[in-house]
C-alpha positions as CSV (number, residue, x, y, z in Angstrom):
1,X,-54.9,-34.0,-33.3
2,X,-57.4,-34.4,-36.2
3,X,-55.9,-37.1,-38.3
4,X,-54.6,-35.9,-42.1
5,X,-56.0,-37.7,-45.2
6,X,-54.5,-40.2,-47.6
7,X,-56.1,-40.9,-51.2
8,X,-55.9,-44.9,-52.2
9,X,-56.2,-45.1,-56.1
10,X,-56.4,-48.6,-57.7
11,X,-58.5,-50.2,-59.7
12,X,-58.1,-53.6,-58.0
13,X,-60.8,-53.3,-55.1
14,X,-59.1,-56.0,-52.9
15,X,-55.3,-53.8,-52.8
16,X,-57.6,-50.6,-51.6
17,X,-59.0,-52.6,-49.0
18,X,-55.7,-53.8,-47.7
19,X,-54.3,-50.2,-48.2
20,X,-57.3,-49.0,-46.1
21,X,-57.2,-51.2,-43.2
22,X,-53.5,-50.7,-42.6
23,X,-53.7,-47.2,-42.6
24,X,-57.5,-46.4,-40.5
25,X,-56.1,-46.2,-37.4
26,X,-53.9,-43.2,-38.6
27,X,-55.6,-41.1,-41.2
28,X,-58.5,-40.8,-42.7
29,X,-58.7,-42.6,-45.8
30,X,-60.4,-42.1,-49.5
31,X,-60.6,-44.1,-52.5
32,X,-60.5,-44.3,-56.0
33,X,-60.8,-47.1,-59.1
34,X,-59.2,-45.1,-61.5
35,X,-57.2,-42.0,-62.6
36,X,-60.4,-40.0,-63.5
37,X,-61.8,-40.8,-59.6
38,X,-58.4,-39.4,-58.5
39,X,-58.2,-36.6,-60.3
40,X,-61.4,-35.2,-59.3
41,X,-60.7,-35.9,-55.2
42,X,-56.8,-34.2,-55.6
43,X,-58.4,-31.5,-57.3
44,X,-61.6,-30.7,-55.5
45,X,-60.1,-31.4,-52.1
46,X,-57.0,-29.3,-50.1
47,X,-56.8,-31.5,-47.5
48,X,-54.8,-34.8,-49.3
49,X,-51.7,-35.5,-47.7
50,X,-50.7,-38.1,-49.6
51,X,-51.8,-40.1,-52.5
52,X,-50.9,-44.1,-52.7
53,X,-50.8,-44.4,-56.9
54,X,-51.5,-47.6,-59.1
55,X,-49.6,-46.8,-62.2
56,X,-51.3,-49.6,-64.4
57,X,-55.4,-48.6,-64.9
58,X,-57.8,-48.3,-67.3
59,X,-59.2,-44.7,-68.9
60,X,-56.4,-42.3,-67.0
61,X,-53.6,-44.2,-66.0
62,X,-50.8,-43.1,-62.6
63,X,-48.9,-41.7,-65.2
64,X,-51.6,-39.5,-66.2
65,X,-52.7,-38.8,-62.7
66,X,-48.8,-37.5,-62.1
67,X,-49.0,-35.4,-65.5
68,X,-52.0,-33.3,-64.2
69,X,-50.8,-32.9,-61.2
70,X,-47.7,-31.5,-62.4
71,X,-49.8,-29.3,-64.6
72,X,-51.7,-28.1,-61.2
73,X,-48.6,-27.7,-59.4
74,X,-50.1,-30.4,-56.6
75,X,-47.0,-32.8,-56.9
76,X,-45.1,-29.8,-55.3
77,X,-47.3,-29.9,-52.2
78,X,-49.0,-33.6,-51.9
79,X,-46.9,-36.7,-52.1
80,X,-47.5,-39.7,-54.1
81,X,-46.2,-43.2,-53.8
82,X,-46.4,-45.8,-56.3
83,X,-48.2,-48.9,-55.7
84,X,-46.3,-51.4,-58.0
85,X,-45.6,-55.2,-58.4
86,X,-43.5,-55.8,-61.4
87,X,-43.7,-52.3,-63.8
88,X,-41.1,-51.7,-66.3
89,X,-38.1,-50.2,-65.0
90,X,-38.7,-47.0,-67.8
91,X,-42.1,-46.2,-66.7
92,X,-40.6,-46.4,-62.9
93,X,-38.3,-44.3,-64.4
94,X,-40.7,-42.2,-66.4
95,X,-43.2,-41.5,-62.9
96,X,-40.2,-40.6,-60.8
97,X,-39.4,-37.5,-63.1
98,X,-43.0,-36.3,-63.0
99,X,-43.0,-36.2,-59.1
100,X,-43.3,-39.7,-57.5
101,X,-41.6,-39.8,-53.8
102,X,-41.5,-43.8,-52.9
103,X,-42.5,-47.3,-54.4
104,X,-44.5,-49.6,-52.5
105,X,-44.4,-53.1,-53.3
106,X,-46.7,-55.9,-53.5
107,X,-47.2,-57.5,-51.2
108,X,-47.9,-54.9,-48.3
109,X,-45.9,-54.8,-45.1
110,X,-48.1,-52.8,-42.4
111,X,-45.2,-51.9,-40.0
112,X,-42.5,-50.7,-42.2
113,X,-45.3,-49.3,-45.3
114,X,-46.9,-47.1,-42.4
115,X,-43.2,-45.6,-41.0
116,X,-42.1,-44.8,-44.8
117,X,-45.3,-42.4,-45.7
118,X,-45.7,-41.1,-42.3
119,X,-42.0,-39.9,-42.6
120,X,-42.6,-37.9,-46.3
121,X,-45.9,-36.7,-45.1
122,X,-44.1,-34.9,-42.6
123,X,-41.1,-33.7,-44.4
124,X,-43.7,-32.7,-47.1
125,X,-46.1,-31.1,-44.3
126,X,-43.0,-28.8,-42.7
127,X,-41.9,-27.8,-46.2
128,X,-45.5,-26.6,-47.0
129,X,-45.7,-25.1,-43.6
130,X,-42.2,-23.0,-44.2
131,X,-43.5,-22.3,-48.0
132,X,-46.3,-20.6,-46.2
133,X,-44.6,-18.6,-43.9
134,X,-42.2,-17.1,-46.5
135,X,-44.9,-16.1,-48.8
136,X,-46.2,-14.1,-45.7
137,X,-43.0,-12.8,-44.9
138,X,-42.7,-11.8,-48.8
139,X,-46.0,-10.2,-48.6
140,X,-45.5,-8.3,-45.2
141,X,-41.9,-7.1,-47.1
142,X,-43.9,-5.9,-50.1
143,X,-46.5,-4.1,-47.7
144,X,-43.5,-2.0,-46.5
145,X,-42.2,-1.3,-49.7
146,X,-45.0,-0.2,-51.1
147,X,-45.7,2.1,-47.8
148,X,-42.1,3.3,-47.7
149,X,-42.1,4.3,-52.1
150,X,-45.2,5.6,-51.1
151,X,-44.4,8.0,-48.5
152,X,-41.7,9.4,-50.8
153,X,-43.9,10.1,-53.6
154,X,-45.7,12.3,-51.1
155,X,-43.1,14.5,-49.9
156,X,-42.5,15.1,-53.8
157,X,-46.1,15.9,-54.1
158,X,-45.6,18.4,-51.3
159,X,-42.9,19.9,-53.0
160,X,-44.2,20.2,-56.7
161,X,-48.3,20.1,-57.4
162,X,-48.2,18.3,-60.2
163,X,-45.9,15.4,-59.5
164,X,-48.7,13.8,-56.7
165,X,-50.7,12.0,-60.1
166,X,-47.3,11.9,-62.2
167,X,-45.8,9.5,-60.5
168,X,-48.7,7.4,-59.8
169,X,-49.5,7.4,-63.7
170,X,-46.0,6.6,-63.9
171,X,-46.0,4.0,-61.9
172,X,-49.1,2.8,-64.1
173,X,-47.7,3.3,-67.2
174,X,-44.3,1.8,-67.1
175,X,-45.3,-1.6,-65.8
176,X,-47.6,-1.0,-68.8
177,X,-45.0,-0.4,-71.5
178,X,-43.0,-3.0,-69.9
179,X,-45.5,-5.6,-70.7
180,X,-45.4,-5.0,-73.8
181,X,-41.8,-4.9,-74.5
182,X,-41.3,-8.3,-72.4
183,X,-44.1,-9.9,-74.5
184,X,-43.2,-8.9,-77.8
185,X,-38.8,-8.8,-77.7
186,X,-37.3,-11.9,-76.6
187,X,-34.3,-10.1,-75.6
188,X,-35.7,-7.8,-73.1
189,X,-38.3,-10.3,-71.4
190,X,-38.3,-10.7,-67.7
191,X,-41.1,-12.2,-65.3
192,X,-43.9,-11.0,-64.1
193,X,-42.7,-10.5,-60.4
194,X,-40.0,-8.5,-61.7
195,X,-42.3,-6.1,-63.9
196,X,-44.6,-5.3,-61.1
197,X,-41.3,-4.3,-59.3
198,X,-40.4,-2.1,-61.6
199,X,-43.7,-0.5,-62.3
200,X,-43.6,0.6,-58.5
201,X,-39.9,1.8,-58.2
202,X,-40.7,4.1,-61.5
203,X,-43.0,6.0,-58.8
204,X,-39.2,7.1,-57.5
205,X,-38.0,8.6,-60.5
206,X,-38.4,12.2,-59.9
207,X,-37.3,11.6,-55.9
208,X,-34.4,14.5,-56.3
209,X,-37.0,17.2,-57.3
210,X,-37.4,17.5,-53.5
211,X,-33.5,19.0,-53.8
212,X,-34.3,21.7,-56.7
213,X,-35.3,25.3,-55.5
214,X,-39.0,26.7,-55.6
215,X,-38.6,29.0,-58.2
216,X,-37.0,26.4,-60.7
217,X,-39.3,23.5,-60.1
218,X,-42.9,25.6,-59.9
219,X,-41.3,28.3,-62.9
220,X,-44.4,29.0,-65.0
221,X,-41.9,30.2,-68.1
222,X,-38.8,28.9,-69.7
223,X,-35.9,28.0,-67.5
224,X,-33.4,29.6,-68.4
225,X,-29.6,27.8,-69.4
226,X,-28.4,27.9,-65.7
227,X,-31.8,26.9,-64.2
228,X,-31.8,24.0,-66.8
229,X,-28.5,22.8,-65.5
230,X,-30.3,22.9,-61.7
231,X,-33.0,21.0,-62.9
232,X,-31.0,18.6,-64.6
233,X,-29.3,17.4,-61.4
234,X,-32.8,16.3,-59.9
235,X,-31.3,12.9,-61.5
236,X,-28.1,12.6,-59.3
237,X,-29.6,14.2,-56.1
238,X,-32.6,11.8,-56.0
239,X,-30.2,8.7,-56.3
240,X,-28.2,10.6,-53.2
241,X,-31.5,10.4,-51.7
242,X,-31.8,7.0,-52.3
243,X,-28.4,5.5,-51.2
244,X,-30.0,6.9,-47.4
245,X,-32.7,4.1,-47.6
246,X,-31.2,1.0,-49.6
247,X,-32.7,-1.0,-46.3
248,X,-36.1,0.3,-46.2
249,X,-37.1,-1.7,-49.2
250,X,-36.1,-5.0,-51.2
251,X,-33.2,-5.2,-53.5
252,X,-34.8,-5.2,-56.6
253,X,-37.1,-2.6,-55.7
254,X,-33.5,-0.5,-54.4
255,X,-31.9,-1.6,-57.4
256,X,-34.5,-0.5,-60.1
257,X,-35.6,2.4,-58.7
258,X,-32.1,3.9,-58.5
259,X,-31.6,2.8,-62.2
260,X,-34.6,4.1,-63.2
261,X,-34.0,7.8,-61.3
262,X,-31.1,8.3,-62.6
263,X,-31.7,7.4,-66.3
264,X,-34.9,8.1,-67.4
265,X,-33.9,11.1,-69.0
266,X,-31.2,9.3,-71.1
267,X,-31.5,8.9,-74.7
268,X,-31.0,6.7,-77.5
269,X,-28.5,8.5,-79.3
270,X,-26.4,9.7,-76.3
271,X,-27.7,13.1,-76.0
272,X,-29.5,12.6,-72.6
273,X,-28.1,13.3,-69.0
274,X,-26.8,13.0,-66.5
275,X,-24.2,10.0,-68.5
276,X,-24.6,10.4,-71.9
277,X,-25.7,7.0,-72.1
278,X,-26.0,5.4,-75.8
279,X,-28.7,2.7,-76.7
280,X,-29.1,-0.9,-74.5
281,X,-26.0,1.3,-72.6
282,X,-29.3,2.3,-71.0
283,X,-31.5,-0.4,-69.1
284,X,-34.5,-1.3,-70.5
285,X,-36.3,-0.2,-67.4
286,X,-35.2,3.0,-67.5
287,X,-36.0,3.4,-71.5
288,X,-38.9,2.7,-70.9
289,X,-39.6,4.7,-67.9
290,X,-38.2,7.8,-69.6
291,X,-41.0,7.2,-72.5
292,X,-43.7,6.9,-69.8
293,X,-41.9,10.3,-68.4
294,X,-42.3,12.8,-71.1
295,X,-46.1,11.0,-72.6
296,X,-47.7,11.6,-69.1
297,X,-45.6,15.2,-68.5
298,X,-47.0,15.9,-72.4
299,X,-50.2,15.3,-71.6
300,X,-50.9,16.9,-68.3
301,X,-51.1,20.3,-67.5
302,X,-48.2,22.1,-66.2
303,X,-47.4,25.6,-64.7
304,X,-45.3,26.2,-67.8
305,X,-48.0,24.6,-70.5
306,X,-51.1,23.6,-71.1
307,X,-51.6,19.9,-71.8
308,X,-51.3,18.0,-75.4
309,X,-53.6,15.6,-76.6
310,X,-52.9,12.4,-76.9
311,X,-52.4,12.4,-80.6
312,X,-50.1,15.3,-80.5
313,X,-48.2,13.9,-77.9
314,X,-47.3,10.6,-79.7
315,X,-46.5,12.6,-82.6
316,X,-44.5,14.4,-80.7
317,X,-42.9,11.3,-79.6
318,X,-42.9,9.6,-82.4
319,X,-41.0,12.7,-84.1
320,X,-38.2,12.7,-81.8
321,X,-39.2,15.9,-80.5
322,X,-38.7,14.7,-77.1
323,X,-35.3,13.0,-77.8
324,X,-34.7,9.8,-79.2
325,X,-36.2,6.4,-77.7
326,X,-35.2,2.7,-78.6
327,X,-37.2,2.1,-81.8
328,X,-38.6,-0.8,-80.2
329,X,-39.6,0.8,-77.3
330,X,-42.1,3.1,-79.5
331,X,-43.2,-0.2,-81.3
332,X,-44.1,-1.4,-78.1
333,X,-46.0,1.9,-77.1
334,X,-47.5,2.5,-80.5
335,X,-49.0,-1.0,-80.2
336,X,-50.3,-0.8,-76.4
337,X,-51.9,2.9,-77.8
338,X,-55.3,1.9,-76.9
339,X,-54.7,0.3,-73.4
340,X,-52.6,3.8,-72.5
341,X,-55.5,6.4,-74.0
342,X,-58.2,3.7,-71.9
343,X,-55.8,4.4,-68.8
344,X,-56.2,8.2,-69.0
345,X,-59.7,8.4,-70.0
346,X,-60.5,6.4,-67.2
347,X,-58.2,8.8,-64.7
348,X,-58.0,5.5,-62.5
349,X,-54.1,5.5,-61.6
């Protein structure tokens, strides 16, 4: 078995020695005088198991070496141990909350030193070794999601021409939007991970179109009051749709894309369908879902119109034409204006 790698940092060359020796049958061993020596092995180097730390040294000192590798996120993978005689009981104190595992005391004891780290660098090796496995896991998961949201968008492209790049603009454009509104209003932020979610679950939002009738979805004039009514259920029917699969993708994605196909035609005032939701009644997903709805069906052609222009369309918008949006919704999309017309120029979504 190829022997794992332990960094010795001290600037007392005699303790490294001693630290070396005991440990050479082992591991493989490295050394450094100071925290600047450290620093550049831990981070130039993915193959340290351990560190042994001398808190008291000139230039950087352990505490330092702990502080960047908290910054790095290295004290979540690589253990360190303190190599102490008599420090302060605070700045014990102060290295065990940025990440320290163990102490070891002056003077060294070979037999019970060497059974202490071998046991963390272990522990520390499984838990690495399960982190790594459940990111793949996450990732194979996330694979079939994306393959199973985008097998649906298919069958809807089958169904209805247009919607094959509608809901891959849509997709686009709400995780856009939702940027936006995370960055700029504290009360609406979420993480990153969650965005992205949402971006691809808004690729579900027109799902029920599969359940309206040829000559209502593909109608190149005005439906008519009773055809409107049809059309309107697309909202309901595609969650029915949905409730079939709740196992063929993650929860969040499940969760959001049901949200967002049944709500993105709500309003702000109340005057949208299918619930007649009113303001943050509706989630912010799904507000801003529904703007990224009617700017890309504005701006494409359809058998019933010819496209808009950007301006127009945000005027349109803007004007309440389309219904009524959060007001900071529209702040957000007014102020992302040049990252959506750079999205549809480019015709890359």
């Amino acid at each position: 078995m190829e022997k794992k790698t332990i960094l010795i940092v001290d600037d007392v060359e005699i303790n490294r020695a001693v630290l070396a020796e005991i440990f050479k049958d082992e591991y493989n061993t490295l050394e450094a005088a100071d925290g600047e020596e450290a620093l550049a092995v831990i981070n130039g180097r993915e193959d340290i198991s351990a560190v042994l730390l001398d808190l008291l040294m000139p230039g950087i000192d352990g505490l330092g070496v702990l502080k960047d590798m908290n910054a790095t996120g290295r004290i979540r993978t690589v253990p360190v141990f303190l190599i102490t005689a008599a420090e302060s009981r605070d700045l014990l104190l102060e290295a065990y909350h940025l990440g320290a595992v163990d102490i070891i005391t002056k003077p060294f004891y070979a037999h019970f030193l060497k059974h202490r780290i071998k046991n963390i660098i272990d522990l520390y090796s499984y838990q690495n070794e399960l982190e790594r496995i459940v990111s793949e896991q996450v990732e194979r998961l996330n694979r079939v999601n994306r393959s199973v949201i985008a097998a649906l968008a298919a069958v809807i492209e089958f169904r209805d021409c247009e919607s094959g790049e509608h809901v891959r603009r849509m997709s686009t454009l709400t995780w856009l939007l939702m940027r936006e509104v995370s960055d700029r209003y504290p009360e609406y932020r979420l993480p990153s991970a969650e965005i992205d979610k949402i971006g691809m679950s808004a690729v579900l939002h027109d799902v029920g179109k599969i359940s309206i009738p040829d000559q209502i979805l593909n109608k190149p004039g005005r439906l008519t009051a009773e055809e409107f009514e049809i059309m309107k259920g697309h909202t309901v029917k595609g969650c029915e749709i949905l409730q079939k699969i709740p196992d063929l993708v993650d929860e969040g994605t499940y969760v959001y894309g049901y949200d967002i196909c049944r709500h993105h035609h709500e309003r702000w005032d109340g005057k949208g369908y299918p619930d007649g939701l009113v303001g943050d009644e509706t989630s912010i997903w799904a507000q801003v879902a529904a703007v990224a709805d009617v700017y890309d069906a504005l701006t494409s052609d359809r058998v019933y119109k010819k496209a808009y222009s950007h301006e127009v369309a945000t005027q349109m918008i803007m004007n309440g034409e389309c219904g009524a949006f959060n007001p900071k919704v529209l702040d957000a999309f007014l102020k992302a204006e040049d990252k959506i017309l750079a999205m549809y120029q480019e015709k890359q979504v």
